[in-house]
PDB file of N, CA, C, O and CB in Angstrom:
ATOM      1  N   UNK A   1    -172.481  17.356 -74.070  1.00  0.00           N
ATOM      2  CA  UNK A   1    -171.648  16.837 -73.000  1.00  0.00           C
ATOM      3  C   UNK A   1    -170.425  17.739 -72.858  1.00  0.00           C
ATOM      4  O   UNK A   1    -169.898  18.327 -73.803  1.00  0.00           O
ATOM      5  CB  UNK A   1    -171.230  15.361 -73.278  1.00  0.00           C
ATOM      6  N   UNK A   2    -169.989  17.797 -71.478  1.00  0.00           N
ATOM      7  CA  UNK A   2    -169.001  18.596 -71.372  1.00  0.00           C
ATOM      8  C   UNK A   2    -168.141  17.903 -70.837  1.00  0.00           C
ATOM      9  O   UNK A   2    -168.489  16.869 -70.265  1.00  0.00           O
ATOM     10  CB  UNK A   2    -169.196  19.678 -70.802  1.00  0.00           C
ATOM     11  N   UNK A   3    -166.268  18.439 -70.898  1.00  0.00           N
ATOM     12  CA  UNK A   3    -165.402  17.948 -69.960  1.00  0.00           C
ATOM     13  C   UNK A   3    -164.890  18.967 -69.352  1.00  0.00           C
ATOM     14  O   UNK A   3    -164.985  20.174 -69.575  1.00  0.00           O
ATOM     15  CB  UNK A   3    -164.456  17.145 -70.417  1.00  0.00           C
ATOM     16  N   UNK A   4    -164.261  18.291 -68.452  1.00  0.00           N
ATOM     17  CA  UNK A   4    -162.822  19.439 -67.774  1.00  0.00           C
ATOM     18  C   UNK A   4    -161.722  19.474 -68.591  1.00  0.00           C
ATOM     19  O   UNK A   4    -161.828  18.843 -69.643  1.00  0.00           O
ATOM     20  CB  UNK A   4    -162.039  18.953 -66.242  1.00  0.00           C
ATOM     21  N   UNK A   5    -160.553  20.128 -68.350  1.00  0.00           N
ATOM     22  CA  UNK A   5    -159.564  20.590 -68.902  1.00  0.00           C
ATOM     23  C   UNK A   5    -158.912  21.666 -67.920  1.00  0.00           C
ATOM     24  O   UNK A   5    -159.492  22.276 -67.022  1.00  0.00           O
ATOM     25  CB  UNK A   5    -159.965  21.045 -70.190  1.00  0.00           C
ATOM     26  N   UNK A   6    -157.611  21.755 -68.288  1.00  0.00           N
ATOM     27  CA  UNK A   6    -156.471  22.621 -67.848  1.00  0.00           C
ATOM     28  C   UNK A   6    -156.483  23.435 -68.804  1.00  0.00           C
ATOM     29  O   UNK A   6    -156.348  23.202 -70.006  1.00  0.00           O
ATOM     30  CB  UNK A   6    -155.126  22.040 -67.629  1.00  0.00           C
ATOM     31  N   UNK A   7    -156.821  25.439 -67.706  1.00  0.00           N
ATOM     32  CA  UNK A   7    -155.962  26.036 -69.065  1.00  0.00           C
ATOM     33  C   UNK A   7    -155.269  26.752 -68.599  1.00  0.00           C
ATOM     34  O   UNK A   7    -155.256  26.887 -67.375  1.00  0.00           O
ATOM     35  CB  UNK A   7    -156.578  26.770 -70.207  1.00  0.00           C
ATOM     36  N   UNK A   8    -154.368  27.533 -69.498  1.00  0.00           N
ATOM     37  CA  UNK A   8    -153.113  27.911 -69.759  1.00  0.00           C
ATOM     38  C   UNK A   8    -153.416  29.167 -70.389  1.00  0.00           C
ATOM     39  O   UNK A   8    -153.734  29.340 -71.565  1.00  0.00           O
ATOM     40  CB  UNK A   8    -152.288  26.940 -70.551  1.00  0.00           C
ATOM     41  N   UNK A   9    -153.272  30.090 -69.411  1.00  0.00           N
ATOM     42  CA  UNK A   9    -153.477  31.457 -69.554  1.00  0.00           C
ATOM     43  C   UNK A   9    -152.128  32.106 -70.437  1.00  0.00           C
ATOM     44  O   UNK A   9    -152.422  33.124 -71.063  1.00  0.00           O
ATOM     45  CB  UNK A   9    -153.675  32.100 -68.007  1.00  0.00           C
ATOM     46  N   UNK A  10    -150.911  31.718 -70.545  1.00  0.00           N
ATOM     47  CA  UNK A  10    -149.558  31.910 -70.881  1.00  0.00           C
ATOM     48  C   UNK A  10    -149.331  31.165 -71.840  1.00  0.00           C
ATOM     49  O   UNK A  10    -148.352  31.639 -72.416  1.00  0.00           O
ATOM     50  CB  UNK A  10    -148.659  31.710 -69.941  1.00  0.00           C
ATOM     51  N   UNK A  11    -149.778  29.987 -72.505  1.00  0.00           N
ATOM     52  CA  UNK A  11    -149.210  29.862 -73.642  1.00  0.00           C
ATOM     53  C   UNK A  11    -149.158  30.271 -75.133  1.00  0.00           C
ATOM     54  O   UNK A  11    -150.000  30.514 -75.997  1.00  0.00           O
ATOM     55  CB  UNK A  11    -149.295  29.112 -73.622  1.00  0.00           C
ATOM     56  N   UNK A  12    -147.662  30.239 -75.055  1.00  0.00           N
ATOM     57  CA  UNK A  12    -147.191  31.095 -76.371  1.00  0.00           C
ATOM     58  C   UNK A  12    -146.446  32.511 -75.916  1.00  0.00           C
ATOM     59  O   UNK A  12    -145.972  33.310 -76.723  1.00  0.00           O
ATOM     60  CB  UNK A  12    -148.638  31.513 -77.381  1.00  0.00           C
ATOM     61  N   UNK A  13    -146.429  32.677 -74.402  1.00  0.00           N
ATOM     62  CA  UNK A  13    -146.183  34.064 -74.231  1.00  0.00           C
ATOM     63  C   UNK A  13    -144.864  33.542 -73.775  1.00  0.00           C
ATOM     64  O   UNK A  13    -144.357  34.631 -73.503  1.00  0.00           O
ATOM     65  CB  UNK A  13    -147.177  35.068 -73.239  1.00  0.00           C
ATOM     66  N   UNK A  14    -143.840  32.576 -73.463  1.00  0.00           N
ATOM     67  CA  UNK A  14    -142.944  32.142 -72.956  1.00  0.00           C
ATOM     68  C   UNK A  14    -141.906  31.567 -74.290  1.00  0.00           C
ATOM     69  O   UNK A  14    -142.143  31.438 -75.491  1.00  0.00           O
ATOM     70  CB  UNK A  14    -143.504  31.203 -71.909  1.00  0.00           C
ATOM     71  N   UNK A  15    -140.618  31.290 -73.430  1.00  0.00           N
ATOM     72  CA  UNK A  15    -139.507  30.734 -74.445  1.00  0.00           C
ATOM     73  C   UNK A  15    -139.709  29.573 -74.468  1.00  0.00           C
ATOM     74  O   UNK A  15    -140.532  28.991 -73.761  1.00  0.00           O
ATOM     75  CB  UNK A  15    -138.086  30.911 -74.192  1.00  0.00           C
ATOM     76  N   UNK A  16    -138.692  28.872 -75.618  1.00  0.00           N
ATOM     77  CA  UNK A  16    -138.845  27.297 -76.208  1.00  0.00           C
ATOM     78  C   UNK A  16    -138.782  26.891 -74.699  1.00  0.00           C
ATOM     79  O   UNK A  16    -139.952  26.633 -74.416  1.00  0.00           O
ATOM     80  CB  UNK A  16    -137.441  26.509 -77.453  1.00  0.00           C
ATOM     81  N   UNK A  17    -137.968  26.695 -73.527  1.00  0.00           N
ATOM     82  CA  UNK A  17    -137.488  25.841 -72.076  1.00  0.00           C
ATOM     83  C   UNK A  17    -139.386  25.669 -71.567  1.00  0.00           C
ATOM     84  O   UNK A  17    -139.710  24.690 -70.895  1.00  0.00           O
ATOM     85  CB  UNK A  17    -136.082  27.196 -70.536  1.00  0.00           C
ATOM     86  N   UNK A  18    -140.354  26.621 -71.948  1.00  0.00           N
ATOM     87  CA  UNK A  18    -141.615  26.728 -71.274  1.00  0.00           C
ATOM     88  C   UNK A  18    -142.641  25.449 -71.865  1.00  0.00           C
ATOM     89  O   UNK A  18    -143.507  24.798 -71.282  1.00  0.00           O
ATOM     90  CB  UNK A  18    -142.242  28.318 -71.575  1.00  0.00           C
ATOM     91  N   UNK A  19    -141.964  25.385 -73.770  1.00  0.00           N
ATOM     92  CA  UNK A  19    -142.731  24.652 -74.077  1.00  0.00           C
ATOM     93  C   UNK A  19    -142.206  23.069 -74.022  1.00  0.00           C
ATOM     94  O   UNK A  19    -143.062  22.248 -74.352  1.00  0.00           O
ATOM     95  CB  UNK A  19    -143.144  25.162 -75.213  1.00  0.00           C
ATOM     96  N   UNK A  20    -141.108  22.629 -73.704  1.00  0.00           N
ATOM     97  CA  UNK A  20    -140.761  21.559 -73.259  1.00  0.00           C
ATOM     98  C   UNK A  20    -141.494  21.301 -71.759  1.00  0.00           C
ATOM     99  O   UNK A  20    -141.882  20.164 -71.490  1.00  0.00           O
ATOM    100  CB  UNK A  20    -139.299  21.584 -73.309  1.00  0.00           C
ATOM    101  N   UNK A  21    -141.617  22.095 -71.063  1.00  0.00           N
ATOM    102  CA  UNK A  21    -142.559  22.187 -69.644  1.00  0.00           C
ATOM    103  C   UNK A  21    -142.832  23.044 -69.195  1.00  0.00           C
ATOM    104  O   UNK A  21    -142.194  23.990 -68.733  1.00  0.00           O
ATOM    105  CB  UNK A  21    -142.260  21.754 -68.624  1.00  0.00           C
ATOM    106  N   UNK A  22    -144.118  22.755 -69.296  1.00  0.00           N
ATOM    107  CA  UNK A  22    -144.813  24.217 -69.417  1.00  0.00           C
ATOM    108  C   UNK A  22    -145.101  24.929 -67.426  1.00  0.00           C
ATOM    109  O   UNK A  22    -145.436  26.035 -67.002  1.00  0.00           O
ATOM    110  CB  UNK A  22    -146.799  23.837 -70.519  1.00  0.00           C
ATOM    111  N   UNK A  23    -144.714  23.470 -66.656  1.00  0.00           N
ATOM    112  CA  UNK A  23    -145.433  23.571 -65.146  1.00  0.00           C
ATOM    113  C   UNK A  23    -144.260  24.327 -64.815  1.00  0.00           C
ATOM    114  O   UNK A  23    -144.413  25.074 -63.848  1.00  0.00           O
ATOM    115  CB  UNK A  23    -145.830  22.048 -64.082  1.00  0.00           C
ATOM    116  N   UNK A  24    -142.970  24.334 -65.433  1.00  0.00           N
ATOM    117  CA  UNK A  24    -141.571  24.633 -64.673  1.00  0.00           C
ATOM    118  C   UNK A  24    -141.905  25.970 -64.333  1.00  0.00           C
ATOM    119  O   UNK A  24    -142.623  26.725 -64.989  1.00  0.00           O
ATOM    120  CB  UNK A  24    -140.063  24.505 -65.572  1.00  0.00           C
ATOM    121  N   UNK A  25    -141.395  26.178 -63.377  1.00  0.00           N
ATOM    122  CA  UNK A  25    -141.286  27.849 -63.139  1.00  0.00           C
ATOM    123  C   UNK A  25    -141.645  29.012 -62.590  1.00  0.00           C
ATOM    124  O   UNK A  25    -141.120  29.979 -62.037  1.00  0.00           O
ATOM    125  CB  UNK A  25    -141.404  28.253 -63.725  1.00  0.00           C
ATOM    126  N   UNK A  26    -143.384  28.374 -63.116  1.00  0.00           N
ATOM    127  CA  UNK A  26    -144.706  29.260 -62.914  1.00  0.00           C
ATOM    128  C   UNK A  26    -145.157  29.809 -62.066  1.00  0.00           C
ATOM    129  O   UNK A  26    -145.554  30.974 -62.074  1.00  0.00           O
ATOM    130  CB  UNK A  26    -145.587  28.865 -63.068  1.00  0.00           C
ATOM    131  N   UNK A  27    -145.171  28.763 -60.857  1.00  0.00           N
ATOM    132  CA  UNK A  27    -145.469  29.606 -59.441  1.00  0.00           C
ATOM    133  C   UNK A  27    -146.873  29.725 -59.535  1.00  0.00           C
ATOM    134  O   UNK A  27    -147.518  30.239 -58.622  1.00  0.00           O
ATOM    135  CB  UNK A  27    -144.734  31.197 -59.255  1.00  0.00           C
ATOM    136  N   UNK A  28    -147.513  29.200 -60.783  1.00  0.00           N
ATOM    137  CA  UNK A  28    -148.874  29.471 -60.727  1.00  0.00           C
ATOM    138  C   UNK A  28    -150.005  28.497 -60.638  1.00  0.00           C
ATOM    139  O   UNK A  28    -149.910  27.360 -61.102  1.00  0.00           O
ATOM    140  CB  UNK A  28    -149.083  30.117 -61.694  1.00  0.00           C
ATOM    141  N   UNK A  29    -151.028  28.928 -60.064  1.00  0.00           N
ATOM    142  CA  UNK A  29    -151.851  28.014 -59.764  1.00  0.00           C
ATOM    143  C   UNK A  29    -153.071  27.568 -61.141  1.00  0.00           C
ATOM    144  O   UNK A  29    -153.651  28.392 -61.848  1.00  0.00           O
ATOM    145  CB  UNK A  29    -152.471  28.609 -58.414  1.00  0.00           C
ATOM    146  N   UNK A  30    -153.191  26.228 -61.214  1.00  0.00           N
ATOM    147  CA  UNK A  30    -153.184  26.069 -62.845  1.00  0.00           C
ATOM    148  C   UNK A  30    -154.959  26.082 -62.054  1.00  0.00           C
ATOM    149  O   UNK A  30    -155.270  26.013 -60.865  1.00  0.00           O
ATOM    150  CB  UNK A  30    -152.159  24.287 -64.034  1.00  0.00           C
ATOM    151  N   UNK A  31    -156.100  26.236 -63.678  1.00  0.00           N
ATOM    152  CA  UNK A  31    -157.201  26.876 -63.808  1.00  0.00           C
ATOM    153  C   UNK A  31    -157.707  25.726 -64.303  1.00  0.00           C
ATOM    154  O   UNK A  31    -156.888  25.334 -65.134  1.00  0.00           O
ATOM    155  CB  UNK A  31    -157.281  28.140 -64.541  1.00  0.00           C
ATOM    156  N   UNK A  32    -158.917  24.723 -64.223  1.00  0.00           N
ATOM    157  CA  UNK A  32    -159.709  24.115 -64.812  1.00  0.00           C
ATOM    158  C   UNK A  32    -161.020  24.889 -65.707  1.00  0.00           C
ATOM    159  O   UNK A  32    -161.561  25.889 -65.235  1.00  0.00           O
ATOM    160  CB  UNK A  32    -160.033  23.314 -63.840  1.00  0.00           C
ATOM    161  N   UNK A  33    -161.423  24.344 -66.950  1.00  0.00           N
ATOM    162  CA  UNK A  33    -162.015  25.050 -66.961  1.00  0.00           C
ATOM    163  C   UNK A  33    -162.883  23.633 -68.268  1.00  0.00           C
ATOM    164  O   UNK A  33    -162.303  22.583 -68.541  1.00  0.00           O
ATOM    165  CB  UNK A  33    -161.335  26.662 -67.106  1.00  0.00           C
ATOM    166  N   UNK A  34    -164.326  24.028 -68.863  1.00  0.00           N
ATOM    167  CA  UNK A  34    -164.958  22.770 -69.583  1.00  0.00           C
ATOM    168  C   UNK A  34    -165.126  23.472 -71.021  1.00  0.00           C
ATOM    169  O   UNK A  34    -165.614  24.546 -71.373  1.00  0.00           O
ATOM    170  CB  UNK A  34    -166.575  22.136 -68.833  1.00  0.00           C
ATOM    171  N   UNK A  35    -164.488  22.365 -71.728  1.00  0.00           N
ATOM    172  CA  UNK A  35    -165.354  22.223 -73.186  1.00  0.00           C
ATOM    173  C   UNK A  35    -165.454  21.224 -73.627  1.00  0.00           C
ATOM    174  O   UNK A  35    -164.778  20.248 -73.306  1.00  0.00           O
ATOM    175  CB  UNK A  35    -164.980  22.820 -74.271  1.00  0.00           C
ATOM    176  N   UNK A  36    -166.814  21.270 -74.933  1.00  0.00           N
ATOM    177  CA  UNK A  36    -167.322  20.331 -75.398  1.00  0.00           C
ATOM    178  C   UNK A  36    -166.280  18.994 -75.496  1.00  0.00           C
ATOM    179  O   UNK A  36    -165.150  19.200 -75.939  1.00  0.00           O
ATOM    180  CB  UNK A  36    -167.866  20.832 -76.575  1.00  0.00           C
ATOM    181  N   UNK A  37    -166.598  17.863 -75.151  1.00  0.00           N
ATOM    182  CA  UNK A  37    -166.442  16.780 -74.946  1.00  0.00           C
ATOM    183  C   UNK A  37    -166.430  15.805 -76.088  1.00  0.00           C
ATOM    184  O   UNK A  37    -167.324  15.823 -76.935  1.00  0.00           O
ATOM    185  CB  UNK A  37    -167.199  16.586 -74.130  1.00  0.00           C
ATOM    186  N   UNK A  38    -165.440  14.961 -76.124  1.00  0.00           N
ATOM    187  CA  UNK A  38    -165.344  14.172 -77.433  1.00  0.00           C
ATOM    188  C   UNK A  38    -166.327  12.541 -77.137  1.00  0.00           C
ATOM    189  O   UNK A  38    -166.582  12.360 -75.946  1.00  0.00           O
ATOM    190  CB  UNK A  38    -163.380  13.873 -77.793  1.00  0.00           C
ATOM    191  N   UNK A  39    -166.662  11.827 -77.767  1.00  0.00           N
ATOM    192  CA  UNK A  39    -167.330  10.470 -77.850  1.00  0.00           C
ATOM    193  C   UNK A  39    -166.511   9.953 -76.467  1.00  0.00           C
ATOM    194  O   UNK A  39    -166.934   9.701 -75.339  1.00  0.00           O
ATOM    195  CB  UNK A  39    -167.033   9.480 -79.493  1.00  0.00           C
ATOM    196  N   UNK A  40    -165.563   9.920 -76.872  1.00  0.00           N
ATOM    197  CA  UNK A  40    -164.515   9.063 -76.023  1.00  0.00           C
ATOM    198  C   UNK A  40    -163.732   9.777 -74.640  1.00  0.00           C
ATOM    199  O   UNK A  40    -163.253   8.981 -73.832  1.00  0.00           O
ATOM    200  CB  UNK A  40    -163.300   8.646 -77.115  1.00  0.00           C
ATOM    201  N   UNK A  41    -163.642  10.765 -74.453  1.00  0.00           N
ATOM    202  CA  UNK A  41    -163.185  11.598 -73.050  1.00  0.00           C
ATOM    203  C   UNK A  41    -163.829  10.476 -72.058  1.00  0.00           C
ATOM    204  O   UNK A  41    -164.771   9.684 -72.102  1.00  0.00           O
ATOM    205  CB  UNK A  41    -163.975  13.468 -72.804  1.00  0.00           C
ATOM    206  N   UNK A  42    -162.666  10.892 -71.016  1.00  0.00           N
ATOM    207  CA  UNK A  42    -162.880   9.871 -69.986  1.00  0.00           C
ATOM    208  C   UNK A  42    -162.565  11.224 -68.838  1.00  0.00           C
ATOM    209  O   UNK A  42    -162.155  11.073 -67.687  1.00  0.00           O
ATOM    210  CB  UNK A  42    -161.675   8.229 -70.040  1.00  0.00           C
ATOM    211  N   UNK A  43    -162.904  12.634 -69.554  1.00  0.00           N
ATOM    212  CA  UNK A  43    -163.231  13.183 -68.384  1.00  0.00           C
ATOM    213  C   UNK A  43    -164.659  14.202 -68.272  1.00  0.00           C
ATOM    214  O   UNK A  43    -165.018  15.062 -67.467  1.00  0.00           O
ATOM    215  CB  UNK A  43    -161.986  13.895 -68.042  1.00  0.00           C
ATOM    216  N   UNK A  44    -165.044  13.819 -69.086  1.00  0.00           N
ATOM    217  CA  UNK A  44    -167.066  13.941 -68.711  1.00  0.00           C
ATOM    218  C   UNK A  44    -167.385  14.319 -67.626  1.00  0.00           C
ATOM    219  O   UNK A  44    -167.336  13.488 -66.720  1.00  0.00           O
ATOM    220  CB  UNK A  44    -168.037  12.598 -68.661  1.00  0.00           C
ATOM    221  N   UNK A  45    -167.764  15.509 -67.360  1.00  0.00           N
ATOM    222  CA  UNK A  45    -168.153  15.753 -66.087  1.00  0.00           C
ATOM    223  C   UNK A  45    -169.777  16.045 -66.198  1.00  0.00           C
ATOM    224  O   UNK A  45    -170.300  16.104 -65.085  1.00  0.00           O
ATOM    225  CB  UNK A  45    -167.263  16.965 -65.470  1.00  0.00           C
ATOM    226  N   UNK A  46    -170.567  16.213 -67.162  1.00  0.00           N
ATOM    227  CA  UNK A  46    -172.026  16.724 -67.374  1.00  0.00           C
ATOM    228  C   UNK A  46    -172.509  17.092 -68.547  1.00  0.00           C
ATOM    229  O   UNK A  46    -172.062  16.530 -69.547  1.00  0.00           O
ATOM    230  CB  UNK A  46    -172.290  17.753 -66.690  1.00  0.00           C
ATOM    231  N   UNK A  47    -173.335  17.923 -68.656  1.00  0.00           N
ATOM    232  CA  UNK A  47    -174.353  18.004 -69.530  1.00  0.00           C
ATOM    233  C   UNK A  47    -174.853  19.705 -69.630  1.00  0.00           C
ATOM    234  O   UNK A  47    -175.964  19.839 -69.116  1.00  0.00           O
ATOM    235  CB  UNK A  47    -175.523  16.935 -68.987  1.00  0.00           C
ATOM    236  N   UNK A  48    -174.416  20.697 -70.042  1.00  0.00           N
ATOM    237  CA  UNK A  48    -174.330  22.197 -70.337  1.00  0.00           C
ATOM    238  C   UNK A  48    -176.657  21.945 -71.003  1.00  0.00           C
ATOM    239  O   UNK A  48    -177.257  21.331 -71.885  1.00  0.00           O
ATOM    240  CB  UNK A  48    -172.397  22.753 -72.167  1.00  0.00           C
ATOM    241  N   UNK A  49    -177.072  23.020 -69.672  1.00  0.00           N
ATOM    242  CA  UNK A  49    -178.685  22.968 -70.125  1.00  0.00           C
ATOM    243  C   UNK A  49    -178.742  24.454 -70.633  1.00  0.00           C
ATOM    244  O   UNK A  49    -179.814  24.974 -70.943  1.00  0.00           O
ATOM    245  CB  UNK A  49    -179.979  22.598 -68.709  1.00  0.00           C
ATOM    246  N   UNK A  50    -177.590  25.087 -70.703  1.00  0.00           N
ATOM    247  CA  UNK A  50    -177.985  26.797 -71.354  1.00  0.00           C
ATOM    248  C   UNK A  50    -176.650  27.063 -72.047  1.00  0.00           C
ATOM    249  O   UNK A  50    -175.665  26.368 -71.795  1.00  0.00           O
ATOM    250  CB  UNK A  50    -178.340  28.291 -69.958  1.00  0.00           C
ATOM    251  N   UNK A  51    -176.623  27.970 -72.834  1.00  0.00           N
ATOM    252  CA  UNK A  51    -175.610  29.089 -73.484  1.00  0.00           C
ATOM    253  C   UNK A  51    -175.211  29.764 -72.844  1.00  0.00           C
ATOM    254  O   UNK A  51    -175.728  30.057 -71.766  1.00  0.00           O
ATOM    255  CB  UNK A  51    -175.923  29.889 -74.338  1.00  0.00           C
ATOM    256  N   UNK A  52    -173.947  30.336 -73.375  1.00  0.00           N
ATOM    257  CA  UNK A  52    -173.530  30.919 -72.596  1.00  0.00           C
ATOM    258  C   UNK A  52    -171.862  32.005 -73.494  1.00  0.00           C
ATOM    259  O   UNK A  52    -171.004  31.466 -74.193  1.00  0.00           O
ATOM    260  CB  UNK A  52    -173.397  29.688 -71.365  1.00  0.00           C
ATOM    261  N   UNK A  53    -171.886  32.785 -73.308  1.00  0.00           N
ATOM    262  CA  UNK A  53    -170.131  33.239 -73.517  1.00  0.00           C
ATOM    263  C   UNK A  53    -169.445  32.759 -73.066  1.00  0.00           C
ATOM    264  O   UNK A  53    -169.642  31.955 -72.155  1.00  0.00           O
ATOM    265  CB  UNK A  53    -169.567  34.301 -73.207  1.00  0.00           C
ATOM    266  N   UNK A  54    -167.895  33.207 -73.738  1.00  0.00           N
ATOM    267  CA  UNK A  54    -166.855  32.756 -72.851  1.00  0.00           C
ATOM    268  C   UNK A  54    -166.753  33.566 -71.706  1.00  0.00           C
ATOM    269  O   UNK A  54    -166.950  34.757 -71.944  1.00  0.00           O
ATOM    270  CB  UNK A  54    -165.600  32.704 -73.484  1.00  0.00           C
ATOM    271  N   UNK A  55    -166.470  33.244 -70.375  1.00  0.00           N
ATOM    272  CA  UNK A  55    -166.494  33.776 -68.728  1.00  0.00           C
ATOM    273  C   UNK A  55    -167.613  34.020 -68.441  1.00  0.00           C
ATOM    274  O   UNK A  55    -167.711  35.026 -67.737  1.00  0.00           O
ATOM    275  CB  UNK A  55    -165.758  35.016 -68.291  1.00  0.00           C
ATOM    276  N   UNK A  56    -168.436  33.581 -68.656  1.00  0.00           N
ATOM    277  CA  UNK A  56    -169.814  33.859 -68.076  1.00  0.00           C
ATOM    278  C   UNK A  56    -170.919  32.189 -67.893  1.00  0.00           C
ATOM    279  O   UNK A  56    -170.827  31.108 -68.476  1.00  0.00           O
ATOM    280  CB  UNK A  56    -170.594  35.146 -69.364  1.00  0.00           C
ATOM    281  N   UNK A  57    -171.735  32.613 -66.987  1.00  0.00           N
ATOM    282  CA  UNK A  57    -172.457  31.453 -66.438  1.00  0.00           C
ATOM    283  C   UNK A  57    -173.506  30.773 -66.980  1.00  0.00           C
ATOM    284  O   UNK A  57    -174.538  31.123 -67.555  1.00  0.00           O
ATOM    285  CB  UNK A  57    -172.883  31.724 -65.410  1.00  0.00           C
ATOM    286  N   UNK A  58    -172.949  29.565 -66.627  1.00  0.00           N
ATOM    287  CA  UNK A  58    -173.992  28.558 -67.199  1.00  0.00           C
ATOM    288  C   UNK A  58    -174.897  27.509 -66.703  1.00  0.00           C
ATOM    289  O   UNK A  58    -174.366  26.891 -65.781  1.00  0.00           O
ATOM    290  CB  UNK A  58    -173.456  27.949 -67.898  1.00  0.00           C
ATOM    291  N   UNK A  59    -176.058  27.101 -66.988  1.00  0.00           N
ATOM    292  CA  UNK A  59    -176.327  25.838 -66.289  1.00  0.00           C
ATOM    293  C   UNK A  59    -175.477  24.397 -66.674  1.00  0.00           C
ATOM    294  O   UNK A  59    -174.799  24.081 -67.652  1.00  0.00           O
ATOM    295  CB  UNK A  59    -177.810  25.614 -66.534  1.00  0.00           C
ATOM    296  N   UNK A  60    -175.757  23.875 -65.747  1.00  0.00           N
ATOM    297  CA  UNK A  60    -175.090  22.055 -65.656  1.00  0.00           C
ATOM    298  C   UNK A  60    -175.037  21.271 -65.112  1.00  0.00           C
ATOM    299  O   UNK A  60    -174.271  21.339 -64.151  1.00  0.00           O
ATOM    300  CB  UNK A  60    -174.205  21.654 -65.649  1.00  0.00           C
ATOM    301  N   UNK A  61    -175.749  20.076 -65.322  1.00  0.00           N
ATOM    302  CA  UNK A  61    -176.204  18.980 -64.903  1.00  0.00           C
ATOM    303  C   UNK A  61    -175.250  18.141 -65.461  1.00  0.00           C
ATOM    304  O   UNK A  61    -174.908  17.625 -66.525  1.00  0.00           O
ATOM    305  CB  UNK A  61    -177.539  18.727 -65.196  1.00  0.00           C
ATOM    306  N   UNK A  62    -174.816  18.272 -63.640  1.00  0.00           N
ATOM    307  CA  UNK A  62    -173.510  16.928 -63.405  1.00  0.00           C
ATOM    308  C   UNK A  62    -174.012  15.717 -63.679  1.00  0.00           C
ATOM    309  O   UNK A  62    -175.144  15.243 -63.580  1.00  0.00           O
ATOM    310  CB  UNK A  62    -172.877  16.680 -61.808  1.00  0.00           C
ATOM    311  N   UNK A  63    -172.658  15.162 -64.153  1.00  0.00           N
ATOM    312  CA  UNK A  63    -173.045  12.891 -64.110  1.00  0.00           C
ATOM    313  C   UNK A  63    -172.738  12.510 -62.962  1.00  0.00           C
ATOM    314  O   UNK A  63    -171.892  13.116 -62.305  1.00  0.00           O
ATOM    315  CB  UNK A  63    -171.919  11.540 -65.199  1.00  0.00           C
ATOM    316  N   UNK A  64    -173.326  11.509 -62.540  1.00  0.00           N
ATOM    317  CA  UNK A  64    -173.554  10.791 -61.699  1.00  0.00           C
ATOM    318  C   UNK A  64    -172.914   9.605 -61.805  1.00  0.00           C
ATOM    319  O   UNK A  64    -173.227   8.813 -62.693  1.00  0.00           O
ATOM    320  CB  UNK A  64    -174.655  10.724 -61.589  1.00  0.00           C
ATOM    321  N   UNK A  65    -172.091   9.383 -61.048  1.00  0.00           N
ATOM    322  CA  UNK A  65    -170.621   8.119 -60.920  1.00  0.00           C
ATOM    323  C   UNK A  65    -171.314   7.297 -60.954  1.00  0.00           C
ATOM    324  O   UNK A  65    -170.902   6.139 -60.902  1.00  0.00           O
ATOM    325  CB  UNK A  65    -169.498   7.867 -59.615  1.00  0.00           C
TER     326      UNK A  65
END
């Protein structure tokens, strides 16, 4: 099972003011992106049917609301 998630191409590359909030500032447009999924996530989006690297393509069979 997989979820969504926010990532954060910049963290750690910024001062302490970034890690109190990290949205301040940025100007940037934030990136979704999926990993493995816990029992309990309530953001489940599917079901990963192949392997794959990181940035590269995969199959996935979405859930159905």
């Amino acid at each position: 099972m997989l979820e969504w998630c926010f990532y954060n191409e910049g963290a750690g590359k910024q001062g302490a003011l970034a890690k109190r909030d990290p949205t301040r500032g940025t100007g940037r447009v934030r990136r979704i992106t999926v990993k493995i999924a816990t029992a309990a996530s309530e953001r489940v989006i599917g079901r990963a049917l192949s392997f794959s690297k990181p940035g590269e393509t995969f199959d996935l069979l979405l859930k159905s609301c």
